[in-house]
C-alpha positions as CSV (number, residue, x, y, z in Angstrom):
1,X,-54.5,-0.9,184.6
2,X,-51.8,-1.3,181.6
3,X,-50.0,-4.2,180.7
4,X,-47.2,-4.2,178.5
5,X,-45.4,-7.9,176.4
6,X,-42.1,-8.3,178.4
7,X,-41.2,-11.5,176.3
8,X,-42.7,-14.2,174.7
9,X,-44.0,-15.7,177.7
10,X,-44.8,-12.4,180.0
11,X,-47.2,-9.7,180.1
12,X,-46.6,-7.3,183.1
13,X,-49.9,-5.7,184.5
14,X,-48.4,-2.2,186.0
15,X,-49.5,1.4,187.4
16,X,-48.5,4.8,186.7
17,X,-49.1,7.6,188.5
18,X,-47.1,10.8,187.6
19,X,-48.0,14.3,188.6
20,X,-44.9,16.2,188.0
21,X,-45.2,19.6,186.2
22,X,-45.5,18.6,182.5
23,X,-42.9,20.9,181.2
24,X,-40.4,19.7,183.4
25,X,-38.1,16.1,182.4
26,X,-39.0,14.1,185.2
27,X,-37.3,11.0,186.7
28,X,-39.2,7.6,187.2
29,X,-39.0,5.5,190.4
30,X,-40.0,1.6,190.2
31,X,-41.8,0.4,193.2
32,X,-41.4,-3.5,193.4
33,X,-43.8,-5.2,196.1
34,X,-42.8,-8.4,197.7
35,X,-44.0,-11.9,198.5
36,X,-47.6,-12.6,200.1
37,X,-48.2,-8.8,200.3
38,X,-51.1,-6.7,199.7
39,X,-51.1,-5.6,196.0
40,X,-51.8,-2.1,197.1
41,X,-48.5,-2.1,199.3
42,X,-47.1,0.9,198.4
43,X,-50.7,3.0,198.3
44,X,-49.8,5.6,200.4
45,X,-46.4,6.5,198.7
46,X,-47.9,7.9,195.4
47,X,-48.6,11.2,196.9
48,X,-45.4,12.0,198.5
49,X,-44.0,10.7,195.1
50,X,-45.8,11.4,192.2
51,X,-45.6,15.3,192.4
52,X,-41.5,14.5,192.3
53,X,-40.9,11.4,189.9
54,X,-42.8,9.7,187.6
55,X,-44.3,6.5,190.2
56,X,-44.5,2.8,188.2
57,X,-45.7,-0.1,189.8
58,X,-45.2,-3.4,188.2
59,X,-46.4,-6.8,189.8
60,X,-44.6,-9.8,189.5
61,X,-45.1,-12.3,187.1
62,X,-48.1,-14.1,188.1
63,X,-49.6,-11.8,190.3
64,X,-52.6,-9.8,189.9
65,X,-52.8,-10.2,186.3
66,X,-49.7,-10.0,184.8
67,X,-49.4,-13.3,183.2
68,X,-48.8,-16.7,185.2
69,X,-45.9,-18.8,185.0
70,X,-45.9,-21.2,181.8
71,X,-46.0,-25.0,182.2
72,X,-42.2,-26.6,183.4
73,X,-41.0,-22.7,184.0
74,X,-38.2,-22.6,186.3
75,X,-39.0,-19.7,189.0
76,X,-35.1,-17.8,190.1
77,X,-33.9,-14.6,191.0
78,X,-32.0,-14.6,187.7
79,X,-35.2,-14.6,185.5
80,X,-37.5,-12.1,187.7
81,X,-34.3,-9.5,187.7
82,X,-34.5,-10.3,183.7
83,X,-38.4,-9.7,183.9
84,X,-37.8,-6.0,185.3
85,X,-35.0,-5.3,183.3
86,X,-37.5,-6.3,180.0
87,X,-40.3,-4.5,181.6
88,X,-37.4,-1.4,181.6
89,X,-36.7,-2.2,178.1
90,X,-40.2,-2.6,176.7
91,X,-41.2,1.1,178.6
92,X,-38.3,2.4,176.9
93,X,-36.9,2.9,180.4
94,X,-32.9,3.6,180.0
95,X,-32.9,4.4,184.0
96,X,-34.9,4.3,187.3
97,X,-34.9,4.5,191.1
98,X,-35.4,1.2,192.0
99,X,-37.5,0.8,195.3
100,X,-37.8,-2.8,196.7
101,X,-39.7,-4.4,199.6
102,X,-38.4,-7.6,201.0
103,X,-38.6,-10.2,198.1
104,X,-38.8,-7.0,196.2
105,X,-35.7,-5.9,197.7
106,X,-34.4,-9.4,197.3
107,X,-34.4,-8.4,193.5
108,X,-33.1,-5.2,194.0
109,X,-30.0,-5.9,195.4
110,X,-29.4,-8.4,192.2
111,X,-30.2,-6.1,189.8
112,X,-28.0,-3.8,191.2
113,X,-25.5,-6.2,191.2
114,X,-25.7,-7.1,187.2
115,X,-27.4,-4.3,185.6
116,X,-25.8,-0.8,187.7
117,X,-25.8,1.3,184.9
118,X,-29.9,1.1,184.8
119,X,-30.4,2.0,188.2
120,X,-29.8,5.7,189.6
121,X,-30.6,4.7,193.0
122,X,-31.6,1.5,195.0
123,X,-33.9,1.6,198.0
124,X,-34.4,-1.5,200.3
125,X,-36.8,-1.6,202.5
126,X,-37.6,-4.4,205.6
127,X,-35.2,-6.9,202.5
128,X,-33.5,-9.5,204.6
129,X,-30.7,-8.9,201.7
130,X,-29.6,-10.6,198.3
131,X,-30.3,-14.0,198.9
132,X,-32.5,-15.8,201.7
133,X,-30.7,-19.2,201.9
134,X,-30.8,-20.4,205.2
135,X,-33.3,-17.9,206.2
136,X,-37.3,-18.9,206.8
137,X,-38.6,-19.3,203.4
138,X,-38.2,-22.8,203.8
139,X,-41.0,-22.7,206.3
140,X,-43.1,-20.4,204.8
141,X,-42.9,-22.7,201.6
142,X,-44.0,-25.7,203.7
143,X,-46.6,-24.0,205.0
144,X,-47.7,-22.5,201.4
145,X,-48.1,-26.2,199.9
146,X,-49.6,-27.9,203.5
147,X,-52.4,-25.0,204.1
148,X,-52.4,-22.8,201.2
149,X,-52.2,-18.7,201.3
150,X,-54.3,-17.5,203.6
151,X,-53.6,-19.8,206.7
152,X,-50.3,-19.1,205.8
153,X,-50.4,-15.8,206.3
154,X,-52.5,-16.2,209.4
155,X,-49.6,-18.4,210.7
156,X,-47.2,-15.4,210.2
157,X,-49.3,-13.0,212.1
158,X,-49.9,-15.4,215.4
159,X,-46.0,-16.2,215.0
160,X,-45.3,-12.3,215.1
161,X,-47.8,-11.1,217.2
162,X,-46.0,-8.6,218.8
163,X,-45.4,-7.0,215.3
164,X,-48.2,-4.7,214.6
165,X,-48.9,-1.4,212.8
166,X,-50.4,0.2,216.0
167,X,-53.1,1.7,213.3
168,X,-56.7,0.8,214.1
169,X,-58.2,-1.3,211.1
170,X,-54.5,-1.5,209.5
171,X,-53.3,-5.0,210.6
172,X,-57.4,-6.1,209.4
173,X,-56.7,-5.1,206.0
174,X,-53.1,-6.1,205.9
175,X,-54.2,-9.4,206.8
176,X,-57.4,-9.3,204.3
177,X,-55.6,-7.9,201.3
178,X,-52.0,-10.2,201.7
179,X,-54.7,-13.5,201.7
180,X,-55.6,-12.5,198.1
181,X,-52.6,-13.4,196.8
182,X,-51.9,-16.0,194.3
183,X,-50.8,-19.3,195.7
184,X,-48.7,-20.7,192.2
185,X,-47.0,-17.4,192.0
186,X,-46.2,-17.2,196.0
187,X,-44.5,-20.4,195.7
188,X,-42.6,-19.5,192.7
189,X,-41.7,-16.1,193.9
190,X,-40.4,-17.2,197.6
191,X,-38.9,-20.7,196.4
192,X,-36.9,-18.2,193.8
193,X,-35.4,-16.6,197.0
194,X,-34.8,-19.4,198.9
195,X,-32.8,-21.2,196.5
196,X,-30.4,-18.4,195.8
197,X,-26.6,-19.5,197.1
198,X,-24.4,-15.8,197.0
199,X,-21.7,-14.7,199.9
200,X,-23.1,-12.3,201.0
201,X,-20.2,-9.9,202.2
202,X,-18.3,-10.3,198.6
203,X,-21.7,-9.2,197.1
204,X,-22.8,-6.4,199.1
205,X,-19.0,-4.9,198.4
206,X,-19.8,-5.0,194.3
207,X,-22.9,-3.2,194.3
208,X,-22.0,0.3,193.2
209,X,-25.6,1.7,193.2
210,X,-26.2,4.7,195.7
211,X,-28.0,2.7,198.0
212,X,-31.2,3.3,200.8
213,X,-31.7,0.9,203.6
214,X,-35.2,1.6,205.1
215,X,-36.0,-0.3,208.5
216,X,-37.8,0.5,211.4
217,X,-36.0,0.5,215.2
218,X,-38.3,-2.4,216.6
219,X,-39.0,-4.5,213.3
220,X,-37.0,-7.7,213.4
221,X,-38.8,-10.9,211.6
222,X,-37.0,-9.7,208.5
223,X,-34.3,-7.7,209.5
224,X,-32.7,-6.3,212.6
225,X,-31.2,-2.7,213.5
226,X,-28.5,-4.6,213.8
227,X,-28.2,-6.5,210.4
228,X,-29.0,-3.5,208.2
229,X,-26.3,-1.5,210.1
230,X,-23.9,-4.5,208.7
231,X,-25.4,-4.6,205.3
232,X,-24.3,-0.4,205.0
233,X,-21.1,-1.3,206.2
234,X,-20.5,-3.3,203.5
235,X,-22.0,-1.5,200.2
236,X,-19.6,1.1,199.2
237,X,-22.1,4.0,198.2
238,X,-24.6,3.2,201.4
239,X,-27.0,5.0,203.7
240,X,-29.5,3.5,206.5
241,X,-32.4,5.3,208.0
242,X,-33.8,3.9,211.1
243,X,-37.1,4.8,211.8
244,X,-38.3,4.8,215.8
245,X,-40.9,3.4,217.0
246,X,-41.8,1.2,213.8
247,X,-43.0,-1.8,215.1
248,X,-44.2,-3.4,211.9
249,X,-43.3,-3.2,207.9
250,X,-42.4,0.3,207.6
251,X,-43.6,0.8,204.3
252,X,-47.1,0.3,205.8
253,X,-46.6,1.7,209.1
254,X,-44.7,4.5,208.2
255,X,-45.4,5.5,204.1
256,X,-45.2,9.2,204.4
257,X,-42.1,8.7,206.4
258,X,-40.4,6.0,204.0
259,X,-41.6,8.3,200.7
260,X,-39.8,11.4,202.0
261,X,-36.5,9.4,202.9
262,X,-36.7,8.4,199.5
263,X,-36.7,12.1,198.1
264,X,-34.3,13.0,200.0
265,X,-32.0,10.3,199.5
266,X,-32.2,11.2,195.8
267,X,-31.5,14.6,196.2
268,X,-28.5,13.6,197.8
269,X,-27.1,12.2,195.4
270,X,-24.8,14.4,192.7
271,X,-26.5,16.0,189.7
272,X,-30.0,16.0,191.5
């Protein structure tokens, strides 16, 4: 996998997969995984994508090589929207579609929010929305320092256990692959979330970013039909696709599905 210097302190390990016709000027769409995820998240979007747009897939500072956090660094939404817009800027990236999942998302919405003129689309997907204050990071970070990652994660999925892909062997490797992640960089990465302060309705009006929402009908630990239907109500340029009968994460449960909203959200939009 590459990795590219973002700044003094940052190298960003990423992936690119890109088969669009080589003659043709093609697009690039940034795929940004969440917290305590697997690292192949978004796995089964590169096909549906990659013959359209050009399909990057940075991880996080701290995760999966890209380079941990120094000693005394201070984890916040501020700097890991700065990493992605120096990741941008090191690529020579003047413009992408951004695609978040929940923490991922997180960061979307705030990059959205200060950077607009980088971003030619924003897609959310399963994001409880720009800031998580009050929300339960706080026990997921208490559960992070008491038992570490993977009991962690096991605590999520015997919390949630009606919440399931309904894919034989899926929830297995869910479960396996989201235990591999880093426990330093999960604490950073949620704590940076959960200490974000923003109202929320005064934000969501001043991002200006055509924007996705991507849940399913019958996932709610996250977000609720309900919720998301709230959030488009209050971004200007806004669009929500409900997906029935998603029971789980719908970028997992439902890639080919989530890919092709994607597309055809960007088409959508004027000039495409």
């Amino acid at each position: 996998m590459p990795k590219i210097r973002v700044d003094d302190s940052l190298e960003l390990v990423y992936e690119v997969d890109d088969f669009t016709d080589p003659w043709k000027s093609a697009d690039t769409i940034m795929l940004v995984h969440g917290g305590l995820k697997p690292k192949d998240l978004y796995y089964a979007w590169v096909p549906t994508l990659a013959r359209h747009l050009r399909v990057i897939r940075p991880y996080m500072r701290g995760h999966w090589g890209s380079s941990p956090a120094p000693e005394g660094y201070r984890w916040s939404v501020e700097g890991l929207v700065s990493d992605l817009k120096n990741f941008m800027d090191a690529l020579g990236l003047e413009q992408v579609h951004y695609v978040g999942e929940s923490l991922g998302g997180t960061i979307g919405y705030n990059f959205a929010y200060r950077y607009p003129e980088r971003l030619k689309t924003l897609t959310i997907a399963n994001s409880p929305g720009p800031t998580l204050k009050g929300h339960r990071m706080s026990v997921l970070l208490d559960s992070l320092k008491k038992v570490g990652v993977a009991r962690t994660i096991d605590f999520l999925f015997n919390t949630h256990s009606e919440e399931t892909t309904g894919t034989p062997g899926m929830d297995a490797w869910y479960i396996r692959e989201a235990k591999k992640n880093p426990l330093a960089a999960s604490l950073g990465y949620l704590g940076a979330a959960a200490d974000l302060d923003l109202d929320l309705e005064s934000f969501l009006k001043g991002i200006r970013v055509p924007t996705l929402l991507l849940t399913g009908s019958e996932y709610s630990s996250l977000l609720t039909v309900e919720e998301a239907q709230h959030f488009r109500d209050l971004i200007p340029r806004a669009k929500l696709v409900v997906i029935p009968g998603v029971k789980f994460i719908a970028v997992v449960s439902a890639p080919e599905k989530c890919a092709g909203e994607v597309l055809r959200f960007i088409a959508e939009q004027p000039g495409n």
